[in-house]
N, C-alpha and C positions, 0 to 999 in steps of 0.2 A: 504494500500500500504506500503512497504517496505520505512522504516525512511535512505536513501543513505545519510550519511552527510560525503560524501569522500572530501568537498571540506574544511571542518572546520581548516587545517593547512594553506591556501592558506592567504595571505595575498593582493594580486594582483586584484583578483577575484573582480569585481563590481556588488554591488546587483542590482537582475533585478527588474528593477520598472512594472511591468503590469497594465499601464495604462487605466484605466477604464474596469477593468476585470469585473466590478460589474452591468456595466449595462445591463439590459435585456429590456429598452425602454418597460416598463410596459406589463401586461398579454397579451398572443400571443390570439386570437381570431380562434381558429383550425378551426371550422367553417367557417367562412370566408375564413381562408387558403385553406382549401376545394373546398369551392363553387364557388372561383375564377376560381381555375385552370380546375374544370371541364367545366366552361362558356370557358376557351381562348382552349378546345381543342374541344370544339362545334364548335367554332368561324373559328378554322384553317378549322375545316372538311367542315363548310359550304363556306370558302373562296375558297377551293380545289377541291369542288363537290364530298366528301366524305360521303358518305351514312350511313358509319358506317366503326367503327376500331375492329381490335381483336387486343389484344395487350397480349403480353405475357412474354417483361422484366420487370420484379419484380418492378424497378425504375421506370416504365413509371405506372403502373397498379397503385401504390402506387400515383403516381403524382394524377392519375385521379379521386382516389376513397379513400386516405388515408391507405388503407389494407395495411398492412405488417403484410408477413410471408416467413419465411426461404429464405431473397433476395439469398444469394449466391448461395443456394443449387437449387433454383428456376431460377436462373441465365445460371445454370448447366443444367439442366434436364427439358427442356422444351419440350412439354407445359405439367407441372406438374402441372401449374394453370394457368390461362388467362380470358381475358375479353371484354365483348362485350361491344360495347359505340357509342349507335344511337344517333339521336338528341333529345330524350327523353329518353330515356331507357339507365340503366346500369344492365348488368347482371354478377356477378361473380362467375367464376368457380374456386372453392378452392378444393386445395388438399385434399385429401381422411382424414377425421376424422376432420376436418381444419374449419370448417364452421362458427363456433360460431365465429373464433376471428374477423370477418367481422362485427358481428352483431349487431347493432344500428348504421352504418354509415349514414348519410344522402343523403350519395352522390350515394347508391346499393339500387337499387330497388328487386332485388332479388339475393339469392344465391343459387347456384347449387355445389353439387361434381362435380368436372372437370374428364374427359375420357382421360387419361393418353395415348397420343398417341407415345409410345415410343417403340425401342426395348425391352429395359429391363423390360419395363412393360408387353407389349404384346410377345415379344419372336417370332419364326415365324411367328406370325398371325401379322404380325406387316401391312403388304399391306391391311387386311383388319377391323383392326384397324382404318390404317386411313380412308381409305372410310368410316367407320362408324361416324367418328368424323364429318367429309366432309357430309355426311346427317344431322346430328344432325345438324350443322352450318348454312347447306342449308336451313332448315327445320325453322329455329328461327330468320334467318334471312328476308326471308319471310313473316314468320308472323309476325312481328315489319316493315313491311314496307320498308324492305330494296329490296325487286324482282326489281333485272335487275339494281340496285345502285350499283355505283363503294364502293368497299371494300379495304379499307387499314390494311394489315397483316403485324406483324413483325414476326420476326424470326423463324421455326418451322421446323418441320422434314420437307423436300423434300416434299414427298408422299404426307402431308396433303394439303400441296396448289398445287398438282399436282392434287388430288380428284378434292378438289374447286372448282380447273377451270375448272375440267370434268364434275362439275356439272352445270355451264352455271354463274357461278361465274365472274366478274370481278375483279381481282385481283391487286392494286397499292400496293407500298411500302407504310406501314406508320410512317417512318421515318417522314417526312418534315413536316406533320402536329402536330406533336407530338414534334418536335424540336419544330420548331415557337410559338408553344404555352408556350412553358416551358421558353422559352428565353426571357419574360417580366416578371416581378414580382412585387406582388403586396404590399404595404407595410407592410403585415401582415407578407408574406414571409422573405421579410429583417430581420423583429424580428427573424424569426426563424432561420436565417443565422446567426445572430448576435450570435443567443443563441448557435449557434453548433460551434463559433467562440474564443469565449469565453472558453467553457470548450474545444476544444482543444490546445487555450491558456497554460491554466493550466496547463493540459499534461506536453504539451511542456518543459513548468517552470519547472516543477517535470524530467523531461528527462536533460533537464541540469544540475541540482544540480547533477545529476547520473555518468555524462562524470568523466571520469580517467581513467589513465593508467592503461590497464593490460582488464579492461572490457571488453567483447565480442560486437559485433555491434546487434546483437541478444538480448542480455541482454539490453543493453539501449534501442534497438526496444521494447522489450515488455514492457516495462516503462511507453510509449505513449499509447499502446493496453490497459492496466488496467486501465489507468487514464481517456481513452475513455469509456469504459463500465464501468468504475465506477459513470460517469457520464451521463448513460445512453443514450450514444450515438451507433452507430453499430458496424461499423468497420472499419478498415484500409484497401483501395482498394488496394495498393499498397507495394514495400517493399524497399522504397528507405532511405535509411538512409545510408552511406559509410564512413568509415574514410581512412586518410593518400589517399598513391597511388590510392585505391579504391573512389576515386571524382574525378578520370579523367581518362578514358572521364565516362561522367554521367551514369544512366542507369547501372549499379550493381547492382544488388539486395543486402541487407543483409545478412549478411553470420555471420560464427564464428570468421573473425578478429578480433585479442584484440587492443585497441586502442593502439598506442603507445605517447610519451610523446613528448607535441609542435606539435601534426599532426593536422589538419585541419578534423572539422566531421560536413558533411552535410546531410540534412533530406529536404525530401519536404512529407506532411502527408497527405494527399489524404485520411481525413477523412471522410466517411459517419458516420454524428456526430446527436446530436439531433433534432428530429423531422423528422431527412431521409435528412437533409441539409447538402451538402458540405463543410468541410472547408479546404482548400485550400491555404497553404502559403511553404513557404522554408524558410529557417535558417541556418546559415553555423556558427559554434562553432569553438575556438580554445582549445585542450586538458590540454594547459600547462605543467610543472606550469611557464615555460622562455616566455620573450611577443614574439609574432607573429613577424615572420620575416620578412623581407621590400618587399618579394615577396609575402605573403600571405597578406601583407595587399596590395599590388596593386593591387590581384584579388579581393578582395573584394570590396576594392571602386570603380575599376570596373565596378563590376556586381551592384552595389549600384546606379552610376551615368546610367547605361541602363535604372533599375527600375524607378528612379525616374523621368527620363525626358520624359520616354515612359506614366508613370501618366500623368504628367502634360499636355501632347499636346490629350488627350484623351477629348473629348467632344462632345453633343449630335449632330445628325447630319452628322458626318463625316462618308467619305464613307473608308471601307475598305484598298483601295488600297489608298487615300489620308495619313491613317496613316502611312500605311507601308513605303511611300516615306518620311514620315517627321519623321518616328523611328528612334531612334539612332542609328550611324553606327557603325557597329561592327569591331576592329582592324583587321586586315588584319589575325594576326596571332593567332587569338580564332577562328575564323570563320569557319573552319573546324568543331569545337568541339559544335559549339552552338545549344541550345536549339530550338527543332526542332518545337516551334512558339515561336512570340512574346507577343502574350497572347492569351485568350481563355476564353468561356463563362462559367460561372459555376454555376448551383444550387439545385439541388439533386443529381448528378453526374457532371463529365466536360460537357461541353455542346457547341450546336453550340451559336456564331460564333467560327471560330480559323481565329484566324488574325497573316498572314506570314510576316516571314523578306519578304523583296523588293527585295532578290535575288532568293528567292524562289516562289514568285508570278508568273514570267511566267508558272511553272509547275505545282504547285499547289493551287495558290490562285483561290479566289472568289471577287464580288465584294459584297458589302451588305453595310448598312447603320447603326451605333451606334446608339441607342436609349434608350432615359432612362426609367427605369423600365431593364438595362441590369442590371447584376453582371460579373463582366470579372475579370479574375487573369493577370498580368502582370506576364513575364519571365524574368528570365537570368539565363545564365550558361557561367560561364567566366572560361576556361580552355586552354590551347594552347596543339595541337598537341605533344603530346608526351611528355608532360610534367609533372609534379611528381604531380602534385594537381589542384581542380577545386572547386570552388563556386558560389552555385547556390542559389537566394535569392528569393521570389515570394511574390506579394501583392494581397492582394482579396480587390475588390473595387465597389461600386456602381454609376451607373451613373445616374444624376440627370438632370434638367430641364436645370441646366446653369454649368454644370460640373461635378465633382464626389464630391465621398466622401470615404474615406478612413475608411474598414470595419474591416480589420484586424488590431490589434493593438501591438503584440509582438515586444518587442521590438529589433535593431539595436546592434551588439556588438561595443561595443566603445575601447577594445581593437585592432578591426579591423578597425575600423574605421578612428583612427589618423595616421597622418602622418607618 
């Protein structure tokens, strides 16, 4: 990586301490990690009377079975690979030439080339493409026992689950089984959270030293990108990193603004980092080299005091809508701008729960129950309507038997911080 030592004239500038960057809570068990998550999505389908799944996002196929290959592109272009998953049997079908990278998992009993049921694959024959898929499916599922079993499908061409059920297919979403399983994690998991935690840390550290005048928001974005893959992590879901004007209201994308000097640059990194783990935090920077003005630092602390008091009343047990009424209220005049939850599940992707402000619950909440073995990120985005800047801070957290525990460890700017 490129040696940025832009900040060597600053005098002001506090070194950041990365506190406990080193731990990795001893060798991760991938096995185990494995052979958990395919029991808790056995567990869902039998709780749901699911007979069997085909599952086709890259994210969930890899939950099930460990495989990864080409998420994004796989993400795009489905069903480019997909998979079957009875209560004994896991079948995966891998992209064309793709097969090997599957091979020695414990968790595939067998692999197959997958039947590209696509336009672009099939081109006009695409309607009997998919019927073709829609037999073969028919055909296998049958023979593993699944005749006349409710079937949970995600995502796919129309046509192919239009076949399905013309072949006498029952067809459910397999959203909810496949959520609910993902949504408890087992301590082997945590390691792995920790470990994707960790080196997006690092990033991070390497992306600050980077901030100055004059840099493009691009140019520091890809700072966090190499420091990711250099550390064998995937990729960045997202492209939220914004300076000055561009932090409010949220939700920018990155662009070619260069920073300007004294503006405010915030980042939330929607890492898929190592082992296919989320990490999940926010940061709000000041550019310097003059200290942060008495309004950049109100929004900060702020968004600091939502963060933190929305940790603290989190605990195992509580039901959804209980949090939302004891969340912290939001000033009358950010409210408009805020972050559209208060926090949200996360562990190979965002994940369910999403747990809403209390003004947003009549329209869009749920109720549901905290439970440990969760991972939730805490929100803020503190920005007033129509105003020049906004800071948005985010913690990744685990819940435990008698409370949480605090997973992300990057640290607080203390130039923001003070009075």
């Amino acid at each position: 990586m490129a040696n940025f030592d832009w900040h060597a004239e600053r005098s002001n500038r506090h070194p950041l301490d990365l506190v406990g960057t080193s731990e990795m809570e001893g060798e991760i068990d991938l096995v185990a990690v494995r052979g958990y998550r395919l029991r808790r999505v056995r567990e869902m389908m039998q709780r749901l009377d699911i007979g069997a799944l085909i599952l086709s996002d890259p994210v969930n196929i890899r939950y099930a079975t460990g495989a990864r290959n080409m998420q994004v592109f796989s993400a795009r272009n489905t069903p480019a690979r997909y998979c079957l998953v009875t209560d004994h049997r896991v079948i995966l079908f891998e992209f064309t030439g793709c097969e090997h990278l599957a091979e020695g998992l414990e968790t595939i009993d067998q692999i197959r080339p997958a039947m590209t049921a696509s336009f672009v694959a099939a081109g006009p024959d695409i309607a009997q493409r998919e019927k073709a898929w829609a037999r073969e499916m028919k055909s296998l599922l049958d023979a593993e026992g699944g005749a006349g079993a409710r079937v949970g499908m995600e995502r796919m061409n129309a046509g192919s689950a239009i076949a399905l059920s013309e072949l006498g297919v029952r067809l459910v979403d397999a959203q909810q089984p496949v959520e609910l399983a993902r949504c408890i994690k087992s301590p082997e998991e945590v390691k792995c959270a920790i470990a994707s935690l960790r080196a997006t840390e690092a990033g991070v550290a390497a992306l600050r030293e980077s901030i100055r005048p004059g840099v493009t928001e691009n140019a520091l974005w890809s700072v966090l990108h190499q420091a990711i893959i250099e550390r064998d992590g995937d990729y960045c879901e997202t492209r939220l990193l914004n300076s000055g004007q561009r932090t409010n209201p949220w939700f920018q994308e990155t662009g070619q603004k260069p920073l300007q000097a004294n503006e405010l640059v915030a980042l939330d990194t929607d890492v898929v980092g190592c082992h296919g783990y989320y990490s999940d935090f926010s940061r709000t920077f000041h550019v310097g080299p003059d200290r942060p003005s008495a309004e950049q630092r109100e929004l900060y602390r702020l968004a600091n005091e939502q963060v933190q008091h929305n940790i603290s009343i989190i605990k195992p047990g509580m039901g959804f809508r209980d949090y939302a009424e004891r969340a912290w209220d939001i000033p009358s005049r950010f409210h408009a701008n805020r972050y559209y939850l208060s926090a949200h599940g996360v562990g190979m992707t965002g994940e369910y729960p999403y747990l809403y402000h209390i003004h947003d619950f009549p329209d869009a909440g749920y109720d549901g129950e905290i439970q440990p073995g969760m991972t939730l990120c805490v929100e803020s985005y503190i920005g007033a309507e129509g105003g020049r800047e906004g800071v948005k801070l985010e913690e990744q957290l685990l819940v435990t038997e008698t409370g949480t525990r605090l997973l992300s460890r990057f640290p607080f700017e203390e130039s923001l911080l003070v009075p």
